[in-house]
N, C-alpha and C positions, 0 to 999 in steps of 0.2 A: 745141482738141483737148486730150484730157488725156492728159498724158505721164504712161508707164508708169514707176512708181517701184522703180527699181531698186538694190537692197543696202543696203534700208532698214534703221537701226540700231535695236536694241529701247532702249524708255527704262529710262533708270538705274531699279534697284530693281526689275524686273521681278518678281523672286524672292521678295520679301518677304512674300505670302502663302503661299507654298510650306512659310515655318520653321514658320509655325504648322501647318502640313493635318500636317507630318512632326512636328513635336510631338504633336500628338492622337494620330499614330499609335502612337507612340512608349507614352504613359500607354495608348492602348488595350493595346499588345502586353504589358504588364508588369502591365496588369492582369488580363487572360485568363490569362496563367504563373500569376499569384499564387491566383486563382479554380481554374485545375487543382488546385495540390500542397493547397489549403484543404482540395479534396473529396475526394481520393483520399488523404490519408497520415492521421497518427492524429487521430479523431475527438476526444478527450478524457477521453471516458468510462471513469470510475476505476472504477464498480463496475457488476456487472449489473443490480443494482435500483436505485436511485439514490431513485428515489418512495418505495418501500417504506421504505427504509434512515431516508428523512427523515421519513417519519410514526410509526416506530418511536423517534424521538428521544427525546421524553418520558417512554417509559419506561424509554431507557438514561439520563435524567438522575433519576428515584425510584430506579433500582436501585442509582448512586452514592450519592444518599443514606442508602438502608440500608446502604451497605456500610458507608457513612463513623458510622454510627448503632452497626454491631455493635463497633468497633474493634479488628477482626482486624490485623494484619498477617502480610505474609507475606513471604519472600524465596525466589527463585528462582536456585539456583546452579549451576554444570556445574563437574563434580568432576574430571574427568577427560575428557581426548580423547585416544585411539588411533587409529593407521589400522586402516581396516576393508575391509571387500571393493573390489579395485579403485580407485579413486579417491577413492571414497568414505571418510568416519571415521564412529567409533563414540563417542558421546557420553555419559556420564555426566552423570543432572542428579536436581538433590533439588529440592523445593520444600517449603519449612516454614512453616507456621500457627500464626497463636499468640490465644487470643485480649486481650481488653482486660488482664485480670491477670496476663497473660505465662503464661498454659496453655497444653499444648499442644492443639490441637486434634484430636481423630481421628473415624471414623466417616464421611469425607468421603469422595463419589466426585471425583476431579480427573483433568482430561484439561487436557494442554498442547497448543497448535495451531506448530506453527512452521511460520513464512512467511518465504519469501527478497522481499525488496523488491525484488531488481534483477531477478528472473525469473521468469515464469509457470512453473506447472506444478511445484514441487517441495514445495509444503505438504504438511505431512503432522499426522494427528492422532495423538498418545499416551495412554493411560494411565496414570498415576503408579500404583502401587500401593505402602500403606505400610509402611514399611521400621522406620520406630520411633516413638514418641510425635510425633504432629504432623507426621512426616516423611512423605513422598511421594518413591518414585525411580523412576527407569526409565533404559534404556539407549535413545540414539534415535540410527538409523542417519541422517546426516548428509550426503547425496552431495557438496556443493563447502562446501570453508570461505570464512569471510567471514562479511557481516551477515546475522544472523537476526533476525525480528520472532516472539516468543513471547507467545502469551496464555492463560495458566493458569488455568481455571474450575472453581473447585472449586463440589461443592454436597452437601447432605444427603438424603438419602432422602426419599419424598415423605410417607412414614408417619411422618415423625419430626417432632415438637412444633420448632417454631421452623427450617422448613425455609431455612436463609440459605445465599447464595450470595456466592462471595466472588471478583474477577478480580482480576488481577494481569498488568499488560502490561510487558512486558520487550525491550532491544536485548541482541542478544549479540554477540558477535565469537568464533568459531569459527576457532582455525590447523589 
């Protein structure tokens, strides 16, 4: 007869496929977390057109070479800051052209773009209008100080013999 075997003991190491089934779990559950925050938080995407931007490349690499061809320079300065409405300051800025023989240059239309790097939504565009030989000012209402990204594009009319353009990208620091 077979005797019923009772308070039978489990053999040693029973457990031992169990670390691994609770390890796989384990790399499953941390890679599911990781796979959520990859698809829901920021994508990467620095500009809206990214294709466009890059087939446009070539021509932002001729158009430095004409600049580097006219040998303008130019310098972009902010004259003064005051407080202005609210939170906001009131910016004083010149932007000066000169060309290769140290003339001043005039007859240019120039518009500055300033962009806050740390924030969407506060760029704004200006007009320089000129103030004295080769000079360009304007007042630009400034809502937070800190760093500004400015890029200054001056250009000639489109009836005018030798229509050149000339940019000038600038960091400011606004108190």
């Amino acid at each position: 007869m077979a005797e019923a075997q009772v308070g039978q003991k489990r053999r040693d190491g029973w457990w031992y496929p169990w670390i691994f089934v609770a390890g796989f779990a384990v790399v499953l559950s941390v890679n599911a977390i990781m796979i959520f925050f990859a698809t829901t938080t920021f994508n990467g995407l620095e500009t809206a057109d990214p294709y466009e931007k890059g087939v446009a490349y070539n021509k932002e690499i001729a158009a430095a070479d004409a600049q580097a061809a006219l040998g303008w320079s130019g310098d972009f300065v902010v004259t003064g800051v005051r407080p202005g409405d609210g939170d906001g300051r009131k910016a004083a800025v010149r932007f000066q052209v000169k060309a290769a023989d140290g003339a001043p240059v005039d007859g240019l239309t120039v518009i500055a773009e300033l962009r806050r790097p740390t924030q969407a939504g506060m760029d704004q565009k200006v007009e320089l209008l000129p103030s004295a030989p080769g000079e360009y000012a304007a007042v630009l209402s400034v809502p937070l100080p800190g760093l500004w990204d400015v890029r200054v594009v001056s250009t000639r009319a489109a009836g005018t013999p030798n229509q050149q353009i000339f940019r000038l990208n600038s960091r400011l620091e606004l108190r």
